[in-house]
C-alpha positions in Angstrom: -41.0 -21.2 26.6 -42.9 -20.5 29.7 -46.0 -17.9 30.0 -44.9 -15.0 31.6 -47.8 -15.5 34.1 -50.5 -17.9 34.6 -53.4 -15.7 32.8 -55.7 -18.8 32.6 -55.6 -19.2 36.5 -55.9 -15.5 37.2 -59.9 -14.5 38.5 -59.7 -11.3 36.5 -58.6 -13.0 33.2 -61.2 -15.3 34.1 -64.2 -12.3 33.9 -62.6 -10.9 30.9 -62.2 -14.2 28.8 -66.1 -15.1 29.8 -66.8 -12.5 28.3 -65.0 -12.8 24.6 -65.7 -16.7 25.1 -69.2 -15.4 25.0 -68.8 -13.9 21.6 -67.2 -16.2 20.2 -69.8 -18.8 21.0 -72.3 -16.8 19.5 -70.2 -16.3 16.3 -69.8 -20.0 16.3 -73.5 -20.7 16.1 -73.9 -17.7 13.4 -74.3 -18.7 9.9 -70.7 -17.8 8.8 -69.8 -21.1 7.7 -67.4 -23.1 10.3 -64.8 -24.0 7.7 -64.6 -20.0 7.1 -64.3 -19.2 9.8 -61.8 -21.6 11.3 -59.8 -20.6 8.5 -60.3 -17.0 9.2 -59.3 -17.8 13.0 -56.0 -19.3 11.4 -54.5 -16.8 8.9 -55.0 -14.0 11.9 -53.2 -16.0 14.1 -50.6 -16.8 11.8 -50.3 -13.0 10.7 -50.1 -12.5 14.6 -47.4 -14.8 15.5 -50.2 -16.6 18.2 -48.9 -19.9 18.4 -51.3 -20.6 20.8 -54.0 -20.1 18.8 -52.9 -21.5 15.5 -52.0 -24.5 16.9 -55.5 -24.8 18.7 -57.3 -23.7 15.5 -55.7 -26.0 12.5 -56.6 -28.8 15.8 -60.0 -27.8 15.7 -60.3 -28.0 12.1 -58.6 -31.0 11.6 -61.2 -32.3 14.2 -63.8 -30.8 12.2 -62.8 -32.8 9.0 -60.2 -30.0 7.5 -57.3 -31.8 5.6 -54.4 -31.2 6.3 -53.4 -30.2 2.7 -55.7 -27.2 2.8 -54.2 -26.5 6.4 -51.0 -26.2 5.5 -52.1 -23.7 2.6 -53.7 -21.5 4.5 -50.5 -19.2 5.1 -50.0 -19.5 1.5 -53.8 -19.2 0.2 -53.0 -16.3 -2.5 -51.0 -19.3 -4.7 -52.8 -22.5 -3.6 -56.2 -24.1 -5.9 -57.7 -25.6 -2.5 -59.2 -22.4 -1.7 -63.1 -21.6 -2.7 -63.7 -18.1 -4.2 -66.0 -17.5 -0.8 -62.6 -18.7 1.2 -60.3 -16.5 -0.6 -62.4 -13.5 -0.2 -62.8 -13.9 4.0 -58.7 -14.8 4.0 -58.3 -11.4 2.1 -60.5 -9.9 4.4 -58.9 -11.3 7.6 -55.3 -10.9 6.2 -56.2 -6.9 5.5 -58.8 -6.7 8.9 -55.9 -7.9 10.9 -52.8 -5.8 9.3 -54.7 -2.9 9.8 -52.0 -0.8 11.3 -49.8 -1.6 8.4 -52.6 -0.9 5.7 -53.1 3.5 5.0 -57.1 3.0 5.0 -57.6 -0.5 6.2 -59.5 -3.0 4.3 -59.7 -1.7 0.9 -62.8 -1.3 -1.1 -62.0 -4.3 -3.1 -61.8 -6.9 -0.6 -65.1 -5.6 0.6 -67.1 -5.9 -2.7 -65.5 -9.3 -2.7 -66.7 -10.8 0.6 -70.1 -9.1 0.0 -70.3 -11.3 -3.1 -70.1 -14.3 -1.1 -71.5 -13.5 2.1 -75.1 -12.4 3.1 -75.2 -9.3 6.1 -75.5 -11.1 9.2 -72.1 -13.1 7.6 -70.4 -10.0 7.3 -71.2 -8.9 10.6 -70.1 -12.8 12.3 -67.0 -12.2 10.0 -66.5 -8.6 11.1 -66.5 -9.8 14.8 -64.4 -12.9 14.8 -61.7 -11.1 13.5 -62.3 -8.8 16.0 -62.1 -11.8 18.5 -59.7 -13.6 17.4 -57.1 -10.8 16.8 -57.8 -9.8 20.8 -57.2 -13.8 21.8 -53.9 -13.8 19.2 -53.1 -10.5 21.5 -53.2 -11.7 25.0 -51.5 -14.9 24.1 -49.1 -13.1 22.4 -48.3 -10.4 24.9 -48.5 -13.5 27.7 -45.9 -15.5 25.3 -48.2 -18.4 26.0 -46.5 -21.5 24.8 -48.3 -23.5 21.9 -48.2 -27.1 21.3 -50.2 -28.4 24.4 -54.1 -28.3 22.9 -56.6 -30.7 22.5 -59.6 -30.4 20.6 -62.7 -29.7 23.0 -60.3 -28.9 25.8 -62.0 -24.9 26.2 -65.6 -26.7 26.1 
């Protein structure tokens, strides 16, 4: 599979991912827990078909101590005992915040009560936003057909 263009060597893709790399620095030094929302990062991509970006995330959690039983759950979260209550209630969230288009209402009032249980305000919000990220990286790759495989942890900085 080749990328239909080189959209990390183009200077306008460049200004734009700045940009969300900016946000998604900030949400990485929020105080949404990183196992959450690596996990988070993975479901949406998985839901999305973003090879790119599953691959990169179950890397960097690997790197950041994730095993790889839990990883290879994550897709499968619903049925698995690896999963905290906290977990399962931002994979809900991100599996209903990124089907949104597929869900009459979006995320249902349920799964909100849920992750409000387990997650303070400013959580919400860094939760909120990286799905909001990631699902806008999991599109560009996707539209790009950016080919997966190739990443190594640390390699974006």
């Amino acid at each position: 599979m080749e990328a239909r263009l080189d959209y990390f060597g183009n200077p306008l893709a460049g200004k734009v991912l700045r940009h969300i790399n900016s946000a998604s620095k900030l949400l990485a030094d929020s105080s949404l827990p990183i196992t959450i929302q690596e996990l988070v990062k993975i479901r949406a991509s998985q839901i999305n078909g973003c090879g790119f970006c599953t691959d990169m995330h179950t890397k960097d959690a690997a790197e950041a101590g994730e095993t790889a039983q839990r990883l290879n759950l994550v897709a499968a979260w619903r049925e698995a005992k690896v999963f905290t209550e906290a977990e399962r209630a931002a994979l809900e969230l991100a599996e209903q915040g990124t089907r949104i288009a597929d869900a009459a209402g979006g995320v249902t009032d349920e799964a909100w009560a849920d992750a409000a249980k387990h997650f303070d305000e400013e959580q919400l919000v860094a939760l909120i936003s990286l799905l909001g990220v990631i699902n806008a990286y999991n599109r560009i790759n996707v539209i790009n057909q950016q080919p997966a495989g190739d990443y190594q942890p640390g390699q974006f900085g």
